[in-house]
MDAnalysis code that builds the backbone (N, CA, C; Angstrom):
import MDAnalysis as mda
import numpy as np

u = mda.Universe.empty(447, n_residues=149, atom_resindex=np.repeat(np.arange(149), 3), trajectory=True)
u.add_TopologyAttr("name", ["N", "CA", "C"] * 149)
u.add_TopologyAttr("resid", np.arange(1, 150))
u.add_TopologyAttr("resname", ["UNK", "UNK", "UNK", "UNK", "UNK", "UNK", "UNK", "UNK", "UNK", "UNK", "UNK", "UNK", "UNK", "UNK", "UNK", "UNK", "UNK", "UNK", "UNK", "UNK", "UNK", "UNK", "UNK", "UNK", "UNK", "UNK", "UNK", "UNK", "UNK", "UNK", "UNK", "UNK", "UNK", "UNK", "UNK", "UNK", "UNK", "UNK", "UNK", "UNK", "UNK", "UNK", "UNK", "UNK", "UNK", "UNK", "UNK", "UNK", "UNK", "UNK", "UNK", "UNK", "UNK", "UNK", "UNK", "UNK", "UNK", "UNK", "UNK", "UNK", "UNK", "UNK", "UNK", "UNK", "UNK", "UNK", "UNK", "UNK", "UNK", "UNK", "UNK", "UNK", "UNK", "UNK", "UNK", "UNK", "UNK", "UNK", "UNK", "UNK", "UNK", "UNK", "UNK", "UNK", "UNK", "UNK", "UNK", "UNK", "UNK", "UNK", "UNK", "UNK", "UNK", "UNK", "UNK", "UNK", "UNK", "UNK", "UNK", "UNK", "UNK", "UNK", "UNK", "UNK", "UNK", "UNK", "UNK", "UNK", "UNK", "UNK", "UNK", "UNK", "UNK", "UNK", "UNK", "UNK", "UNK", "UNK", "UNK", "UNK", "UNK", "UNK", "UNK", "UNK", "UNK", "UNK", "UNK", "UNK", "UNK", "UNK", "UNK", "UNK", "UNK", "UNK", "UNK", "UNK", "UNK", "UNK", "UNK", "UNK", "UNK", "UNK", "UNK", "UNK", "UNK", "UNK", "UNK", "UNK", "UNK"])
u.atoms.positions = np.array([
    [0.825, -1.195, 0.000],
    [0.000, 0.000, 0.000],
    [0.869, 1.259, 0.000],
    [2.138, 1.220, 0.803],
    [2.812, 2.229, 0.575],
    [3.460, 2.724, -0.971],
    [3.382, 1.584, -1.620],
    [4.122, 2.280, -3.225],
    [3.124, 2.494, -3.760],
    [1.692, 2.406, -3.430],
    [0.372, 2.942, -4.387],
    [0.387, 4.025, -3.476],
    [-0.176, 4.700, -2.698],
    [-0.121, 5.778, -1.781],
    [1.583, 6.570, -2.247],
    [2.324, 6.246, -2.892],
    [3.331, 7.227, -2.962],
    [2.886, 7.599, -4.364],
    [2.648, 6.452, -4.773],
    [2.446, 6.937, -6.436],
    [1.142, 7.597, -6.830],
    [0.510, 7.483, -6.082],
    [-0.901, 8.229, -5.707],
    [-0.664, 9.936, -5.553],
    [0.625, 9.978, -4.494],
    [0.389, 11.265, -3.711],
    [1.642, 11.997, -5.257],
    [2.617, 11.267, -6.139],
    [3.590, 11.889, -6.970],
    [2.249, 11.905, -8.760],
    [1.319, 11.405, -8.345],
    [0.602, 11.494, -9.473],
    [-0.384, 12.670, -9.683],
    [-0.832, 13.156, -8.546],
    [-1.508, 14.157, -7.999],
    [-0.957, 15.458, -7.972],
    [0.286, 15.380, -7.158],
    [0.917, 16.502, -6.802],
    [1.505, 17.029, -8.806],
    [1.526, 16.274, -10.068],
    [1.794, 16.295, -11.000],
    [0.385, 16.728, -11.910],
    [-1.055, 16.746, -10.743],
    [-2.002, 16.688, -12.147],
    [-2.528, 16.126, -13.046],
    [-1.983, 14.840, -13.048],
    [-2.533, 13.484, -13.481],
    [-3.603, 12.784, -13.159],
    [-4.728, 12.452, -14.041],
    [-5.608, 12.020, -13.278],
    [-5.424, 10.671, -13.825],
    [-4.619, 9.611, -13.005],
    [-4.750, 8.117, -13.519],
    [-5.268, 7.942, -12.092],
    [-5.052, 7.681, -11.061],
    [-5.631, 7.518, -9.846],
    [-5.852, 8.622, -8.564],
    [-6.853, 8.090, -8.144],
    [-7.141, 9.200, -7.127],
    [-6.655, 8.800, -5.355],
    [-6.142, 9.739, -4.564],
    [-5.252, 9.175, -3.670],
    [-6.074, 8.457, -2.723],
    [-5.763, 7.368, -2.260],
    [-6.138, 6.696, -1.311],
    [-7.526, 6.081, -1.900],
    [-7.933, 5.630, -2.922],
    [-9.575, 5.428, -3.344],
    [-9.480, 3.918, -3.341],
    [-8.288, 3.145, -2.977],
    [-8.467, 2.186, -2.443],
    [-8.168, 1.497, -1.409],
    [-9.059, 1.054, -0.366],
    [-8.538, 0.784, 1.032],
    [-7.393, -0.393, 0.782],
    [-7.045, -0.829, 2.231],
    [-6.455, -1.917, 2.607],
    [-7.140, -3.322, 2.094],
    [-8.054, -3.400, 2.537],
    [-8.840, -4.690, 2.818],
    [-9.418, -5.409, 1.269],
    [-9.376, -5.153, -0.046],
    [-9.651, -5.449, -0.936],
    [-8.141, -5.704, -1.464],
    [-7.513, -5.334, -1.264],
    [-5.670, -5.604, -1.541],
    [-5.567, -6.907, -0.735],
    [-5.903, -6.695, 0.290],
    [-5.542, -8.147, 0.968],
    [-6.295, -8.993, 0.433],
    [-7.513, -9.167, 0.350],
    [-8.164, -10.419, -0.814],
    [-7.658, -10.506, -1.588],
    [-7.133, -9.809, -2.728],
    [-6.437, -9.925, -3.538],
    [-4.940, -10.435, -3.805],
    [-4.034, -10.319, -2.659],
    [-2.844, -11.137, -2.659],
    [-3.367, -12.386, -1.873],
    [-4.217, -12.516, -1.068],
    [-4.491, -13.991, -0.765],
    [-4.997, -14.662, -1.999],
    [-5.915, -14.001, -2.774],
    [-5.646, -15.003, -4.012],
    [-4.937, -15.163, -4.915],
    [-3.859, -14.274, -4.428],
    [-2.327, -14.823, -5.487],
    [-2.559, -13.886, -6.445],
    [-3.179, -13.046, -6.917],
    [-3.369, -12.009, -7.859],
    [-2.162, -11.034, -7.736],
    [-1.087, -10.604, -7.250],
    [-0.387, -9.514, -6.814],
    [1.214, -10.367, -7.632],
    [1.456, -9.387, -8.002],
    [3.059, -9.854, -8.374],
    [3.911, -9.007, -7.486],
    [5.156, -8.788, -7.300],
    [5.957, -7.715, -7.106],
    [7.529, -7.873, -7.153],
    [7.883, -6.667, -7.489],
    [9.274, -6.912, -7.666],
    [10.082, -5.970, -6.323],
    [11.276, -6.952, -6.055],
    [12.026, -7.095, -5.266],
    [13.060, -6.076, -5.445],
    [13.690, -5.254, -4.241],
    [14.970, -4.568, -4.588],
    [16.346, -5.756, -4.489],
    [17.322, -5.690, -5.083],
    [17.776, -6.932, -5.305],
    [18.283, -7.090, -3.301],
    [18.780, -8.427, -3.602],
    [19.089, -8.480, -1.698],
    [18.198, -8.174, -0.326],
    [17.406, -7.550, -1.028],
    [16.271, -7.057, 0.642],
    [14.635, -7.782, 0.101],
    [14.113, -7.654, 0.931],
    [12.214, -7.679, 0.682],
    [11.564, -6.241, 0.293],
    [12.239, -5.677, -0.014],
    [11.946, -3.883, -0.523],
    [11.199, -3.832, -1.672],
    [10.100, -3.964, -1.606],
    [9.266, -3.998, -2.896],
    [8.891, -2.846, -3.994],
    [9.804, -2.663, -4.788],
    [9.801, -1.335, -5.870],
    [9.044, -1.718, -7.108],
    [8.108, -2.804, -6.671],
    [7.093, -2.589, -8.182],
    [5.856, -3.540, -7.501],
    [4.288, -3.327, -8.285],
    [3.516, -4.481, -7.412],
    [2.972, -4.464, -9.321],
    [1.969, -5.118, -9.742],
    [1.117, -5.082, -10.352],
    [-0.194, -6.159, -10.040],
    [-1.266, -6.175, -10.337],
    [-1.895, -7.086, -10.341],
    [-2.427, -8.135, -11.523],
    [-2.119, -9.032, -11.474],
    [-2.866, -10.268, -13.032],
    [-4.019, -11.247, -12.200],
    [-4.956, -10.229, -13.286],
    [-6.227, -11.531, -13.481],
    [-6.579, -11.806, -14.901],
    [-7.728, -13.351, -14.884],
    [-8.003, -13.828, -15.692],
    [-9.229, -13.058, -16.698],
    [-9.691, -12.928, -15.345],
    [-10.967, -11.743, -16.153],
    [-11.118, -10.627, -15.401],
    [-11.734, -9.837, -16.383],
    [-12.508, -8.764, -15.955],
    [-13.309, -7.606, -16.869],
    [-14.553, -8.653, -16.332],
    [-16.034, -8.123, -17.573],
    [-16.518, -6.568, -16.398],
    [-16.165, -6.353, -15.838],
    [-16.544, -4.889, -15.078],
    [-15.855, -3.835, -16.114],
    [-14.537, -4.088, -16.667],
    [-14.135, -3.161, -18.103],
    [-13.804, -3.562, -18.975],
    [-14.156, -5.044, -19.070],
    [-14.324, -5.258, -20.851],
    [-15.282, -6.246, -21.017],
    [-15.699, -5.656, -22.031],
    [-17.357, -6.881, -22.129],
    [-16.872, -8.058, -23.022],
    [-15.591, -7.879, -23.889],
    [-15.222, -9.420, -24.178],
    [-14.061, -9.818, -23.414],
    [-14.694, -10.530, -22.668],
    [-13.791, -10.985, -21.332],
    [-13.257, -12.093, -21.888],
    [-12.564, -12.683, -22.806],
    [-12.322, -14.212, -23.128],
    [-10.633, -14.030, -24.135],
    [-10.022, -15.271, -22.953],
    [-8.455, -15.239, -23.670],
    [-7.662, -14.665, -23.437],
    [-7.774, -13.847, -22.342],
    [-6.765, -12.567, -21.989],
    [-6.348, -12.338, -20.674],
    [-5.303, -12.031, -20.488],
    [-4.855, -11.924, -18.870],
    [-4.653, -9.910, -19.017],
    [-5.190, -10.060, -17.734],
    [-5.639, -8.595, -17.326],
    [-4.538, -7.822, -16.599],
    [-3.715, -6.788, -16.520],
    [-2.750, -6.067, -15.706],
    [-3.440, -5.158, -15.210],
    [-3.641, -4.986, -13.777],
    [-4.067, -3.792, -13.253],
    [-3.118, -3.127, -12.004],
    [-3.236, -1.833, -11.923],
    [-2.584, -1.395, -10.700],
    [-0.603, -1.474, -10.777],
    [-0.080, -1.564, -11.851],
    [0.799, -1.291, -12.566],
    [1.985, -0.197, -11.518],
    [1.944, -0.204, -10.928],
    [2.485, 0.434, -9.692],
    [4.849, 0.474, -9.475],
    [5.667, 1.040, -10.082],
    [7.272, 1.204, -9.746],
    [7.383, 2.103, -8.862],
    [8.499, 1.895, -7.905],
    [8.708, 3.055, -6.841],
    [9.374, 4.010, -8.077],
    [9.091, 5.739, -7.580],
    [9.789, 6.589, -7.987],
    [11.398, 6.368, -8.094],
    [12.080, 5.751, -7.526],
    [13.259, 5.954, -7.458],
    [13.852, 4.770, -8.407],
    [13.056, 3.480, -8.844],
    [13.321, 2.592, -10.344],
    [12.509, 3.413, -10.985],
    [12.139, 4.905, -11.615],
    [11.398, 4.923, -12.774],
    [12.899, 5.110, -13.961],
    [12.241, 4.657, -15.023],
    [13.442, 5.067, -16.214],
    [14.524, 3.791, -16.609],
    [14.458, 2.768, -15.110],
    [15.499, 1.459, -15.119],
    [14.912, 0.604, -16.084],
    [13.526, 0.485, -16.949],
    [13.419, -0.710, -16.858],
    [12.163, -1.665, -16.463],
    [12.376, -1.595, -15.638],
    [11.708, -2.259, -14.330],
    [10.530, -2.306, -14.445],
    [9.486, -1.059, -15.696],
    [8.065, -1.806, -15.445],
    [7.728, -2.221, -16.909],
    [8.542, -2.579, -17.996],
    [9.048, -3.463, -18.774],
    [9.059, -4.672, -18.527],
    [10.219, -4.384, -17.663],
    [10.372, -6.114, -17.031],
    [8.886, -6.879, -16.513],
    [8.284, -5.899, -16.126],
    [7.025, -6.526, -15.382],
    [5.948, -6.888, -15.748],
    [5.872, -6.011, -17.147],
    [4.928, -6.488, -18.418],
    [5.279, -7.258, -19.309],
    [6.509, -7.561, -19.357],
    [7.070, -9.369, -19.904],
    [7.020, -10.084, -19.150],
    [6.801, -9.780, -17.778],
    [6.630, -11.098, -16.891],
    [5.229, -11.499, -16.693],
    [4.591, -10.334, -17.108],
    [2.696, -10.248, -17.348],
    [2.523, -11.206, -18.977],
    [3.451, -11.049, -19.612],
    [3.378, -11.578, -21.178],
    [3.577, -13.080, -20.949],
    [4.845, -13.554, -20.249],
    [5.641, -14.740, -20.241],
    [4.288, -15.210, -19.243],
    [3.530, -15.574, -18.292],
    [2.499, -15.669, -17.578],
    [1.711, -16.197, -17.782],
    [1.224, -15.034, -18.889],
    [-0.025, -15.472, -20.051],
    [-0.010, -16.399, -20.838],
    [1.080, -16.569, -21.292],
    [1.572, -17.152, -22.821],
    [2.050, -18.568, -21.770],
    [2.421, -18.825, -20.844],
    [2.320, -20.178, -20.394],
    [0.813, -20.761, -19.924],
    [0.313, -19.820, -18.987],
    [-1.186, -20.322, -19.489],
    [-2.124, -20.256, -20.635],
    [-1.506, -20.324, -21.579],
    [-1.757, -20.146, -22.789],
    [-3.043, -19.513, -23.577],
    [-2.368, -17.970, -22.795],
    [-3.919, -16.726, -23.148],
    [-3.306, -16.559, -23.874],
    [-4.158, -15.472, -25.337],
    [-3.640, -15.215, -26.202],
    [-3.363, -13.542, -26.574],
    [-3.739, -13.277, -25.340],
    [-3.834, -11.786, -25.260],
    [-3.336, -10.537, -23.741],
    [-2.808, -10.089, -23.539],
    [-2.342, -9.470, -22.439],
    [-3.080, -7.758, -22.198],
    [-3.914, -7.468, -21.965],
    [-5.093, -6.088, -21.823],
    [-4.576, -5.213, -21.051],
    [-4.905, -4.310, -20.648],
    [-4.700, -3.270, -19.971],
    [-5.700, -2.232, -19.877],
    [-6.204, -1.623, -19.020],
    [-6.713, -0.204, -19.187],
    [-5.872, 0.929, -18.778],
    [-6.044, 2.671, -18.761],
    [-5.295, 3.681, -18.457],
    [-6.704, 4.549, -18.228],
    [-6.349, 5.586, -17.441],
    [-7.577, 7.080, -17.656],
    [-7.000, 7.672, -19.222],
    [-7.859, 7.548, -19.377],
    [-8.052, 8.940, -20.900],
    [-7.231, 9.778, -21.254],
    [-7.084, 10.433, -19.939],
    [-6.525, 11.882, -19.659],
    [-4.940, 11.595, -19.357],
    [-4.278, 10.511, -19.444],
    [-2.985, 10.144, -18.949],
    [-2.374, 9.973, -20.433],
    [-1.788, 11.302, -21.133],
    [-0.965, 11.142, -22.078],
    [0.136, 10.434, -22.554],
    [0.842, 10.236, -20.770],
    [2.326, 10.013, -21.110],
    [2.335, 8.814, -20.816],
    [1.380, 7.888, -20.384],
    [0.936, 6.624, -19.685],
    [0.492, 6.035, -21.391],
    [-0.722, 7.093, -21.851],
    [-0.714, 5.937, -23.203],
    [0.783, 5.741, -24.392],
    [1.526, 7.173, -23.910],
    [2.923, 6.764, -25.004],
    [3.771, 5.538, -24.293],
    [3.784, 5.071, -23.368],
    [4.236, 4.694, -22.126],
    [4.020, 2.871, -23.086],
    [3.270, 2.770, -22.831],
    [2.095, 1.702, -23.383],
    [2.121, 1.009, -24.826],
    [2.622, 2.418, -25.084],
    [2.396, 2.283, -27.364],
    [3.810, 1.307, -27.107],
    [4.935, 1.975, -26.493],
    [6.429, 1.882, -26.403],
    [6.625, 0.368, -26.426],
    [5.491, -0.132, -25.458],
    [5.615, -1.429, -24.620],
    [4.917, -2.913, -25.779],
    [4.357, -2.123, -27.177],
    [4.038, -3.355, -27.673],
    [2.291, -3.125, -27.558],
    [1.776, -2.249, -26.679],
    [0.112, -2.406, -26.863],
    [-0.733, -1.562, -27.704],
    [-1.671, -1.333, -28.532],
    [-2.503, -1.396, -29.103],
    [-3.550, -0.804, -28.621],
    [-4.423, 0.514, -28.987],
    [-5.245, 0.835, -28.508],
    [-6.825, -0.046, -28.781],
    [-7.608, -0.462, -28.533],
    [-8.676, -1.216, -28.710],
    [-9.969, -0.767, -28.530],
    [-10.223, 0.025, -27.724],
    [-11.674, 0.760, -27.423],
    [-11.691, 1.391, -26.519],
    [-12.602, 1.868, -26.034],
    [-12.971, 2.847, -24.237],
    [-14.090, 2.203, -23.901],
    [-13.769, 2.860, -22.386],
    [-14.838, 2.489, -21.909],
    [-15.447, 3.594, -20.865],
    [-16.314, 3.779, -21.208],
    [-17.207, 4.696, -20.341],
    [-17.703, 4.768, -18.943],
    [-17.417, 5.559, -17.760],
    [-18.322, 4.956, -16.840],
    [-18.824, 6.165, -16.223],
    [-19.922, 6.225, -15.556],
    [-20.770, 7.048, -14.786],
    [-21.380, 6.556, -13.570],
    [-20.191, 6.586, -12.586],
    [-20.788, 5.726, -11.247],
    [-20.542, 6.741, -9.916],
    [-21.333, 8.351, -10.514],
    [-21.376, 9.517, -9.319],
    [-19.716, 10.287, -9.886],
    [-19.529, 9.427, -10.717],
    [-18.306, 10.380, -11.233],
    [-17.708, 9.989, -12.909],
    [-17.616, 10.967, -12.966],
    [-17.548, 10.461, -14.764],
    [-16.475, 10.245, -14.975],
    [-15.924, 9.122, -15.636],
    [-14.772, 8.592, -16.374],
    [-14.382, 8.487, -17.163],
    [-13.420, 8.020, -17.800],
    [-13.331, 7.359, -19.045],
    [-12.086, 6.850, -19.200],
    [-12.063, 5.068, -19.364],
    [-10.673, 4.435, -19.329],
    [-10.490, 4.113, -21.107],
    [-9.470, 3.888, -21.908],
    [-8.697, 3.593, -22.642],
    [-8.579, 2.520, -22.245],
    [-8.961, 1.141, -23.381],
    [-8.182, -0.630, -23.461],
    [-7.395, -0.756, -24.361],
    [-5.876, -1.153, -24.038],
    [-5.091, -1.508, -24.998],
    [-4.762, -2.967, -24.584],
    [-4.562, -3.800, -25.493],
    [-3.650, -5.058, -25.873],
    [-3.095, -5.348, -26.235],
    [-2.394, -6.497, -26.323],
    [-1.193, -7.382, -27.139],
    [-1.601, -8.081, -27.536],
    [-1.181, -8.465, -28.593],
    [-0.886, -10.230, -28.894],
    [0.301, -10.792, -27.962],
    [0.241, -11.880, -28.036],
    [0.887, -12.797, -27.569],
    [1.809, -13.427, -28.459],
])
């Protein structure tokens, strides 16, 4: 929680609207690494965790063709690995993942409004695919990109 809450509070303080600070508690993170959904990367030698992301199998809440695809969400590097690498590495390890459970597709969403996140993305091999709209007391709008495999 602390490298989403930092990247929360350096995304904000920048004007970015990809996430909003703190809009997700504790307690849905913890379901979520109990079901093994959470990756993260290690500072080398310590338990210092400078990257998390999350992979699931589905998710028809932002894409209505939910079939064949492993999902990256919450995409999260400490400030101090940005530029190494490191969240490269983490979306080939999201690719290599997939492609052994033999999905044929690797998804993603972004906010709209996150320019340097969709060049970020193009860089990485993904594909813009559609939007998606939402109106739930606050208006949105996410960007789906994919891969092939």
């Amino acid at each position: 929680m602390a490298l989403r809450h930092a990247a929360d509070d350096w995304l904000a303080s920048r004007s970015i609207d990809q996430w909003k600070p703190r809009e997700i508690p504790l307690s849905p993170i913890d379901q979520q690494v109990a079901r093994g959904e959470f990756i993260v990367g290690l500072r080398p030698q310590t338990q210092y965790i400078v990257a998390a992301m999350r992979l699931i199998w589905s998710d028809p809440k932002i894409w209505t063709d939910d079939e064949d695809a492993c999902y990256v969400h919450g995409l999260v590097i400490d400030r101090s690995r940005a530029g190494t690498g490191l969240g490269t590495a983490m979306l080939g390890h999201a690719s290599d993942t997939a492609r052994r459970a033999g999905v044929g597709r690797l998804r993603l969403d972004y906010a709209e409004s996150n320019a340097a996140l969709r060049s970020y993305y193009q860089r990485c091999g993904f594909t813009e695919v559609g939007r998606r709209d939402f109106d739930d007391g606050q208006w949105f709008s996410v960007t789906l990109f994919e891969k092939a495999l």
